[in-house]
Backbone as numpy.savetxt, mean C-alpha at the origin, in Angstrom:
# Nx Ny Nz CAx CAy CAz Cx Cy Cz
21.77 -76.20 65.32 21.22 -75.78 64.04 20.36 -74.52 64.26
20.55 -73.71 63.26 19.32 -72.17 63.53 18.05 -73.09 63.27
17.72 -71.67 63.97 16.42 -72.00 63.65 15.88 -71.43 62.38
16.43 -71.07 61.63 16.58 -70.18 59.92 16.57 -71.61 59.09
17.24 -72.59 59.62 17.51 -73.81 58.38 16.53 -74.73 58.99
15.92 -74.74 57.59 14.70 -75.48 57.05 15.25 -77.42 57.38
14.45 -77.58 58.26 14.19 -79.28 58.50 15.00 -80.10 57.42
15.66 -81.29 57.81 16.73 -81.74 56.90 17.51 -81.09 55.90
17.90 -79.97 56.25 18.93 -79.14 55.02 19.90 -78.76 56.28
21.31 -79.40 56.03 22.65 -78.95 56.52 23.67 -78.59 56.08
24.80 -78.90 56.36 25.99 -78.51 55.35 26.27 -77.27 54.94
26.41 -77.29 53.85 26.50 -75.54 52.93 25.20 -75.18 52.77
24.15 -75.58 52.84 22.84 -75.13 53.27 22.65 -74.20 54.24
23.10 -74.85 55.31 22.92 -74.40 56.54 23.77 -72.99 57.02
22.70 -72.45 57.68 22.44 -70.89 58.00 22.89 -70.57 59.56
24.08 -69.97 59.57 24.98 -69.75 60.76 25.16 -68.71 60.99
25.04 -68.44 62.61 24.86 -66.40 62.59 23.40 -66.12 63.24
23.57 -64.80 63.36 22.14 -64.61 63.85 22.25 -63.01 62.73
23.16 -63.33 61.69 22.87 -62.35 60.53 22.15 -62.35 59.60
21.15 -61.77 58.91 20.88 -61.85 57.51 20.92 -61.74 56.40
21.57 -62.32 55.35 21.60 -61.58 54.08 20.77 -60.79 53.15
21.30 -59.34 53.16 20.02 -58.17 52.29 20.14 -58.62 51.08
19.25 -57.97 50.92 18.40 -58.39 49.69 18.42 -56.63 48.85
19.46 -56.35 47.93 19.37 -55.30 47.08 18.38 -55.62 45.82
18.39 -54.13 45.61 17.59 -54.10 44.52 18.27 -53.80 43.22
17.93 -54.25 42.10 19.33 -54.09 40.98 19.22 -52.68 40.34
20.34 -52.96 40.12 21.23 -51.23 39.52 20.57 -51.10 38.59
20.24 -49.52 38.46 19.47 -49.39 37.72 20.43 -48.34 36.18
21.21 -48.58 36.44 21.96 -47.83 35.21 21.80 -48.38 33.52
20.83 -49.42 33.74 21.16 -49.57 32.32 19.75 -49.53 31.68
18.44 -48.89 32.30 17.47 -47.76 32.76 18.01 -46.21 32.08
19.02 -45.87 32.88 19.57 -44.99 32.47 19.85 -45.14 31.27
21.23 -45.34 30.96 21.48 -45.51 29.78 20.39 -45.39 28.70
19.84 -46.60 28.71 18.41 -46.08 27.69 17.72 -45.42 27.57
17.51 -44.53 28.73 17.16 -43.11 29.00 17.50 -42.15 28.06
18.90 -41.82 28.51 20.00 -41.09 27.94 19.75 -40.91 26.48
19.92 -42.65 25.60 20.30 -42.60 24.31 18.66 -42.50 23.59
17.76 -42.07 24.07 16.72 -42.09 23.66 16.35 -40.38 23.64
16.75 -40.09 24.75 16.64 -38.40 25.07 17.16 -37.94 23.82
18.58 -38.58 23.77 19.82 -37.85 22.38 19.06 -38.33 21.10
18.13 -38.82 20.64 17.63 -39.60 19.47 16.43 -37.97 19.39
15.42 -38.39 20.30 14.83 -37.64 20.26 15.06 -35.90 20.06
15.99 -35.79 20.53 16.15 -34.11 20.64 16.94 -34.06 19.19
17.57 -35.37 18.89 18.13 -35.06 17.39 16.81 -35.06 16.31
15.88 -35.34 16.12 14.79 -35.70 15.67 14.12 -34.63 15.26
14.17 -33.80 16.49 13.20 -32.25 17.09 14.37 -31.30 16.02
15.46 -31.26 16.49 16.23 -30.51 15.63 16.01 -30.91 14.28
16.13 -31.88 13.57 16.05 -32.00 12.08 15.24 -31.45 11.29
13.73 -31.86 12.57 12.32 -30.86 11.97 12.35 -29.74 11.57
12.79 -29.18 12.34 12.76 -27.48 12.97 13.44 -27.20 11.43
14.79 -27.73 11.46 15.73 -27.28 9.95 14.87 -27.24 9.22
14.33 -28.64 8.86 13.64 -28.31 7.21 12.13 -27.88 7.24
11.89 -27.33 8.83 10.30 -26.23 8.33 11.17 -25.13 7.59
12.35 -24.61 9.00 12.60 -23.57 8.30 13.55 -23.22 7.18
13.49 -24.56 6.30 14.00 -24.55 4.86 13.11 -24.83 3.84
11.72 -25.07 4.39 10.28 -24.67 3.87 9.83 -23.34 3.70
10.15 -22.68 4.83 9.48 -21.31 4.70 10.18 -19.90 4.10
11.67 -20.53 4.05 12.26 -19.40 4.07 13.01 -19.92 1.95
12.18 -20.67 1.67 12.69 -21.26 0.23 13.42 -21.92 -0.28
14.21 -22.15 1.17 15.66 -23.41 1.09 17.17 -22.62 0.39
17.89 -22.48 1.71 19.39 -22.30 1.31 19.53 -21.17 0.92
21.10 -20.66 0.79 21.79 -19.43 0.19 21.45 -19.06 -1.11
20.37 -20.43 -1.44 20.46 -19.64 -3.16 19.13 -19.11 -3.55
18.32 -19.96 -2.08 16.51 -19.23 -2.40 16.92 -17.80 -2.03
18.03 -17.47 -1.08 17.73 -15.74 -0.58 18.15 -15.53 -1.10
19.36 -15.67 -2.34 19.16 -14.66 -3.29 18.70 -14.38 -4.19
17.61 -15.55 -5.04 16.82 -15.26 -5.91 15.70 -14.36 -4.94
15.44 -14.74 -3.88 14.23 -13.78 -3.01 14.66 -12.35 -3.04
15.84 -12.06 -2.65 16.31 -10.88 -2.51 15.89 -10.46 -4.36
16.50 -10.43 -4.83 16.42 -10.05 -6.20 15.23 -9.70 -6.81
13.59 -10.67 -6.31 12.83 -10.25 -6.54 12.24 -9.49 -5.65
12.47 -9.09 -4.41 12.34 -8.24 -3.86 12.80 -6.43 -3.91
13.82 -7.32 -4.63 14.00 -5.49 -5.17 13.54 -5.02 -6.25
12.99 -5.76 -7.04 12.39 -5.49 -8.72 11.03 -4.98 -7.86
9.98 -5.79 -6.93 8.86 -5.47 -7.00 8.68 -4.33 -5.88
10.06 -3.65 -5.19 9.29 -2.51 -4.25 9.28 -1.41 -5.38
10.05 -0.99 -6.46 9.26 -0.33 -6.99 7.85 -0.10 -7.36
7.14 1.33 -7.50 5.51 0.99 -7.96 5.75 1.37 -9.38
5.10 0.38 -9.82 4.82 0.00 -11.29 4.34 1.64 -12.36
5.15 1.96 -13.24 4.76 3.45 -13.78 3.08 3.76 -14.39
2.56 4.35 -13.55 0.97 4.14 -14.12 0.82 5.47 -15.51
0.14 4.83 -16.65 -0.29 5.50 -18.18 -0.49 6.54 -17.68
-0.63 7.01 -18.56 -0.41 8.78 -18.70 -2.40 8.86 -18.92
-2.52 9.93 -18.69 -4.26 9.82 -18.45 -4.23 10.50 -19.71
-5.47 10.33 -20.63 -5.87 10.64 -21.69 -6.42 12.25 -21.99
-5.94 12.90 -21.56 -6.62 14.27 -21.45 -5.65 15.12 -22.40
-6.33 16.03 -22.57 -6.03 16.84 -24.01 -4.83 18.22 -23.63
-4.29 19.25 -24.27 -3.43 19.84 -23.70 -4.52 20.78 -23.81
-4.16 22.14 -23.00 -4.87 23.46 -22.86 -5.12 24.14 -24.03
-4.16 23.99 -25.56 -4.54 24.55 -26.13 -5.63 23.87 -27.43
-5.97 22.99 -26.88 -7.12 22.29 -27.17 -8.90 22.73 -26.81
-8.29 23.23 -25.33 -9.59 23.40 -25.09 -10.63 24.64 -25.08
-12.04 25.16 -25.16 -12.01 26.15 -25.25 -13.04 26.61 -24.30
-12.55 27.91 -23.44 -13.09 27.82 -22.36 -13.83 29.59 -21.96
-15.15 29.07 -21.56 -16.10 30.23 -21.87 -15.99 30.61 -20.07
-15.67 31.74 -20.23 -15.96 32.90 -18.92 -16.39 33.47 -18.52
-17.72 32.65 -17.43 -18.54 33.61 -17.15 -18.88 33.64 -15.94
-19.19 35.17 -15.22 -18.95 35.89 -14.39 -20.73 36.22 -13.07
-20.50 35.08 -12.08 -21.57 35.08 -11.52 -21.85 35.98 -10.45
-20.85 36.80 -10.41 -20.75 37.59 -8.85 -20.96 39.20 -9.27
-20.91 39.92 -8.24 -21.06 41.83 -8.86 -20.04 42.36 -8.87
-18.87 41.55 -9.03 -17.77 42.24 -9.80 -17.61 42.15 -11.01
-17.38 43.63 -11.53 -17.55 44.16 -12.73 -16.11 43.45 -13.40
-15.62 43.28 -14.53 -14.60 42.91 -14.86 -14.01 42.24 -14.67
-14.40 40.95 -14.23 -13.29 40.23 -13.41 -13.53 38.69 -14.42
-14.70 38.73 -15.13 -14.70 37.65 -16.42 -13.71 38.08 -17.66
-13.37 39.59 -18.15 -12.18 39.40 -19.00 -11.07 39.09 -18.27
-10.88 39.83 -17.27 -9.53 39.35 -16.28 -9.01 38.31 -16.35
-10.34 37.36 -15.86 -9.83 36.05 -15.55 -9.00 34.78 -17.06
-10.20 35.72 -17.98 -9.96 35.23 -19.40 -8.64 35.49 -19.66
-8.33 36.41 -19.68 -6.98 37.16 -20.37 -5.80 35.97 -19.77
-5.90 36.06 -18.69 -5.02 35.25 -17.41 -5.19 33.44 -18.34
-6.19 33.18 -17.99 -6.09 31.63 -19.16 -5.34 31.35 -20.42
-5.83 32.76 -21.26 -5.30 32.61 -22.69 -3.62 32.52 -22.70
-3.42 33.10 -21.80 -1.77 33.43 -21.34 -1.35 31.90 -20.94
-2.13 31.21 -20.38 -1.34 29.94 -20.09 -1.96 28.79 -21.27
-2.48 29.39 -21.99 -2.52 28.43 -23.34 -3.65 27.72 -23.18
-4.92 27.95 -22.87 -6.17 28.12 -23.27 -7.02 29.08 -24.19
-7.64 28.16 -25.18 -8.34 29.36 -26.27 -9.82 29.48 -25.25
-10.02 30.88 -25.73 -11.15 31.47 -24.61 -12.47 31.31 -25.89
-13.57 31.34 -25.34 -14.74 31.12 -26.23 -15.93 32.55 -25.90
-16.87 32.64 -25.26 -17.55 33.83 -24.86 -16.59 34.11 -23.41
-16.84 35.48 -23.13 -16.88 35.94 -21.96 -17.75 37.21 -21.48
-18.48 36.81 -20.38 -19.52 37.99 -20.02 -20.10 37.15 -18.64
-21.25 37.91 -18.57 -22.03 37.39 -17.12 -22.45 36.18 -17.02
-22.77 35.77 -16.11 -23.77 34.36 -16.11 -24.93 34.13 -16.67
-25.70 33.29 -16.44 -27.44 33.31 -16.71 -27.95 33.29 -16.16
-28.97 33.57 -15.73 -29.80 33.82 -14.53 -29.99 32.42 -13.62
-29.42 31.38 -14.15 -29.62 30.04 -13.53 -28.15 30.01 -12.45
-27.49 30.76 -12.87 -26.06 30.77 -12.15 -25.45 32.39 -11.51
-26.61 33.47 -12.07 -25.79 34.96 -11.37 -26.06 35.30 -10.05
-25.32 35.21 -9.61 -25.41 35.74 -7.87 -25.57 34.39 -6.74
-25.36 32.96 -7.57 -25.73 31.99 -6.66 -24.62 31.15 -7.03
-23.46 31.49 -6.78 -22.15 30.45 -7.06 -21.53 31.09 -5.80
-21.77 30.26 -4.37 -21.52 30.33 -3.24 -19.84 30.58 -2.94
-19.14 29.10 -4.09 -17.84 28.98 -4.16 -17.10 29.46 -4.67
-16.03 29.01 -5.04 -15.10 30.11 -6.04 -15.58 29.99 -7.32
-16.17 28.49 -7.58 -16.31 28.82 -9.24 -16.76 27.31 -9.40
-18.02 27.40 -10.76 -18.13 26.10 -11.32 -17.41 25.60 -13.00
-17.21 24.63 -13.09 -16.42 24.23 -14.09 -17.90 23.21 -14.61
-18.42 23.49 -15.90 -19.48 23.29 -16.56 -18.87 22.59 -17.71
-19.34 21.61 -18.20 -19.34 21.12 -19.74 -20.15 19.57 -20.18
-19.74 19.21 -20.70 -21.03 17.97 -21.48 -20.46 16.62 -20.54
-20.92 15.85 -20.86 -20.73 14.38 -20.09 -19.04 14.20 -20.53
-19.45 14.40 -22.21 -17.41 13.87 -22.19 -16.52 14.50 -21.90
-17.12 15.50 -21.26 -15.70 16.66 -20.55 -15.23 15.79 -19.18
-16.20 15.20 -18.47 -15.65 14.61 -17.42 -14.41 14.34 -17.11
-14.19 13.36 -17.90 -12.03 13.14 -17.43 -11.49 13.34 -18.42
-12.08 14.39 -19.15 -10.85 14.93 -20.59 -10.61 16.50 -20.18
-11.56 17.44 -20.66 -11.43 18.51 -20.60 -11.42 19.21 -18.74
-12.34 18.81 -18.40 -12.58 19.52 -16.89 -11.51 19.20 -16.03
-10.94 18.24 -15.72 -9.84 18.18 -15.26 -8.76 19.08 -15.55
-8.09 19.09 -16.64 -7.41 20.17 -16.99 -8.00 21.53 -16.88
-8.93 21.72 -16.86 -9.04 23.12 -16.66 -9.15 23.79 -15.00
-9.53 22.41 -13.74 -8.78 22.21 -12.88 -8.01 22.19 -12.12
-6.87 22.50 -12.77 -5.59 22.61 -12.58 -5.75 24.14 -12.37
-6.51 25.18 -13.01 -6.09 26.53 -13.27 -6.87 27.16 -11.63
-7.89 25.92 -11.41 -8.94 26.58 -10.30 -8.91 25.34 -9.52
-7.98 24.85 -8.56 -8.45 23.61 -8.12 -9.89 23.55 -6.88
-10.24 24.86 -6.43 -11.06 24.42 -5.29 -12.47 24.81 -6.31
-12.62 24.46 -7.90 -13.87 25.00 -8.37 -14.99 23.58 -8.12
-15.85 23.78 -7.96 -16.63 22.69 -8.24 -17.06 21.92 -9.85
-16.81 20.85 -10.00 -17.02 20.69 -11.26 -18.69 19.54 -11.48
-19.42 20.02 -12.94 -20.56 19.70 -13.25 -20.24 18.96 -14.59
-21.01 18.36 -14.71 -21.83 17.95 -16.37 -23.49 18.22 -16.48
-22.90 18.28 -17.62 -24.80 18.48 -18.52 -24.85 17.31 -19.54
-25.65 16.36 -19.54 -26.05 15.26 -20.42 -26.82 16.04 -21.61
-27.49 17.15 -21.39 -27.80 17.38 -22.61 -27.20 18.32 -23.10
-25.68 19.00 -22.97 -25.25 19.92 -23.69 -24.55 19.47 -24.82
-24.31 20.49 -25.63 -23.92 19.61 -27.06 -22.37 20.63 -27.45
-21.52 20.19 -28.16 -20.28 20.73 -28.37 -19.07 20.27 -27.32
-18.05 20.47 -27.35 -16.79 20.72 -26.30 -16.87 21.51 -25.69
-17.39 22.69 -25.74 -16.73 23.81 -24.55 -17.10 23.22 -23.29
-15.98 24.49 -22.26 -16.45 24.16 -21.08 -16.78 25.33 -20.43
-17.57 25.71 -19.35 -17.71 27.06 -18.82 -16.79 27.22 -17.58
-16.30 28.29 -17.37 -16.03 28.60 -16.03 -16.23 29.95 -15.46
-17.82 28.98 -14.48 -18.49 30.33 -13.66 -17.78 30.87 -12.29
-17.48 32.13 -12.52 -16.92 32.59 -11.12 -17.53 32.93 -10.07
-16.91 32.36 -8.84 -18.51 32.54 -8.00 -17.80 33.47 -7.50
-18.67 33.67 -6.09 -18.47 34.85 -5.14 -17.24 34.85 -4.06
-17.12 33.61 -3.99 -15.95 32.97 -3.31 -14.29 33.24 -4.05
-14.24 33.14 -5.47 -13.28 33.67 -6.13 -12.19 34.81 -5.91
-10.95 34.63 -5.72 -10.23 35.62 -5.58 -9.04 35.82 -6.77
-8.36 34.56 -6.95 -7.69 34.85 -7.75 -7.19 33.12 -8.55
-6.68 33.10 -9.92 -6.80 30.91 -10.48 -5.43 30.75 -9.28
-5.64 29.69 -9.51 -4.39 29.03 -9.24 -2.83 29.12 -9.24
-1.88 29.82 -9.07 -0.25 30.12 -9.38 -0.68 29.67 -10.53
0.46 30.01 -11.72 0.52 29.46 -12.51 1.51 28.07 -12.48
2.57 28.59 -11.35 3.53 27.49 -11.07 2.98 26.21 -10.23
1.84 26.58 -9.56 0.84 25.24 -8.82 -0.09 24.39 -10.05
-0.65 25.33 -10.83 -1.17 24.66 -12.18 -0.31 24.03 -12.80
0.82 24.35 -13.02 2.08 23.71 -13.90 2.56 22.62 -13.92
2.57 22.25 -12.26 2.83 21.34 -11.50 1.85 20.29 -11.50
-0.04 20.84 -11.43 -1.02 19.73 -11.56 -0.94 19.40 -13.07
-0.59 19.73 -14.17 -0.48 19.74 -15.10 0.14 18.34 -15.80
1.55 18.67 -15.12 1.85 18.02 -15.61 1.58 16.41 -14.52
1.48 16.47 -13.73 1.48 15.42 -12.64 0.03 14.68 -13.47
-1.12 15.57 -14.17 -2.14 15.18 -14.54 -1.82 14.17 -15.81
-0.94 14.33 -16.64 -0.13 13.98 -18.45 0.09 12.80 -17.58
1.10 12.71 -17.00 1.76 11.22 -16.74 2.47 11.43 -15.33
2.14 11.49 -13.66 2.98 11.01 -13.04 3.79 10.09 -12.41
5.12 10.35 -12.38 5.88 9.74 -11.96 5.93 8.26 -10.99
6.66 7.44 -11.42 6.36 6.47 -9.94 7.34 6.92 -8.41
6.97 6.26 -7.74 7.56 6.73 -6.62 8.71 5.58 -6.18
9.40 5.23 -6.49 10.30 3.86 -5.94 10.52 4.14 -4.17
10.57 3.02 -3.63 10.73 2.64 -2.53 11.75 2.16 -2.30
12.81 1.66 -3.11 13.86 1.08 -2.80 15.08 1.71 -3.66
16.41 1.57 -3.52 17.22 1.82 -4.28 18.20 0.42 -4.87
19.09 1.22 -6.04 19.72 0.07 -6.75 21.10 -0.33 -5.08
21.46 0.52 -4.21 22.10 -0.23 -3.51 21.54 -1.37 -2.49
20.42 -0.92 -2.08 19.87 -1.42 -1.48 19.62 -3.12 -2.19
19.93 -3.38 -3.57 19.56 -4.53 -3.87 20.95 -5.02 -3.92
């Protein structure tokens, strides 16, 4: 009898050999397996998300991009901005006066206005508050409500003039003192141009009808 078999146990009990039977460890494939079908669950899961964020963000389907598209092309245009409230030239009436020691150069300049359809009002020298001390080309003078009616347009004829108000002047006119800086108004074709850009300009579109 071995010495492997346990005290009164023989027969098919009994342990013959000087071999041992191993002892495995069990298969682990069905570990796996559940592995596997859990991996495939999960990564299907991850994918589903992902779809419907990005059928959250993007408005959902072929039919949000084309209502998106559509309003995307209505709003790159810029919206046509009002026409500014300002009066035409032959509205306004505009006094010429002459701050520098050139002789003649206040009818000059007058004559040159009336021609582009400004009515002229005085023309002669300055006042002693303005002769010989208009550094720039020229000041553009008139009452508080000339601000964005009249002075602007007249503007156009002198764009580098400096422009003023007087709270206590009374009437419409406007002055325009010529300073020392002065050489010659504006083209008439550069005025023409602020002119009209001043009435109502244009919008600028950003996009076109193919483009939509």
């Amino acid at each position: 009898m071995s010495m492997l078999t346990p005290p009164g146990m023989g027969g098919q009990y009994r342990i013959k050999g000087d071999k041992y039977p191993r002892m495995r460890r069990p298969r682990r494939r069905g570990r796996i397996a559940v592995g596997v079908v859990a991996s495939v669950a999960a990564l299907g899961l991850i994918g589903w998300g992902t779809l419907q964020l990005i059928d959250v963000f993007t408005g959902g389907g072929e039919h949000a991009s084309a209502v998106g598209s559509k309003s995307d092309c209505s709003s790159k245009a810029s919206p046509s901005p009002s026409a500014a409230d300002v009066p035409e030239p032959g509205q306004i009436t505009v006094n010429v006066l002459n701050a520098t020691t050139r002789s003649g150069l206040a009818k000059q300049t007058a004559d040159e206005l009336k021609k582009r359809g400004f009515k002229i009002g005085s023309v002669g020298n300055a006042t002693a508050a303005f002769d010989k001390k208009v550094t720039g080309t020229g000041i553009l003078l008139g009452p508080a409500a000339s601000l964005n009616t009249s002075l602007p347009v007249l503007a156009t004829q002198l764009s580098t003039a400096e422009r003023r108000t007087a709270a206590t002047r009374k009437g419409t006119d406007v002055d325009l003192i010529i300073g020392t800086g002065f050489k010659a108004l504006t083209t008439k074709k550069d005025a023409d141009k602020a002119l009209a850009a001043l009435a109502g300009p244009q919008p600028t579109p950003t996009s076109s009808k193919k483009d939509c």
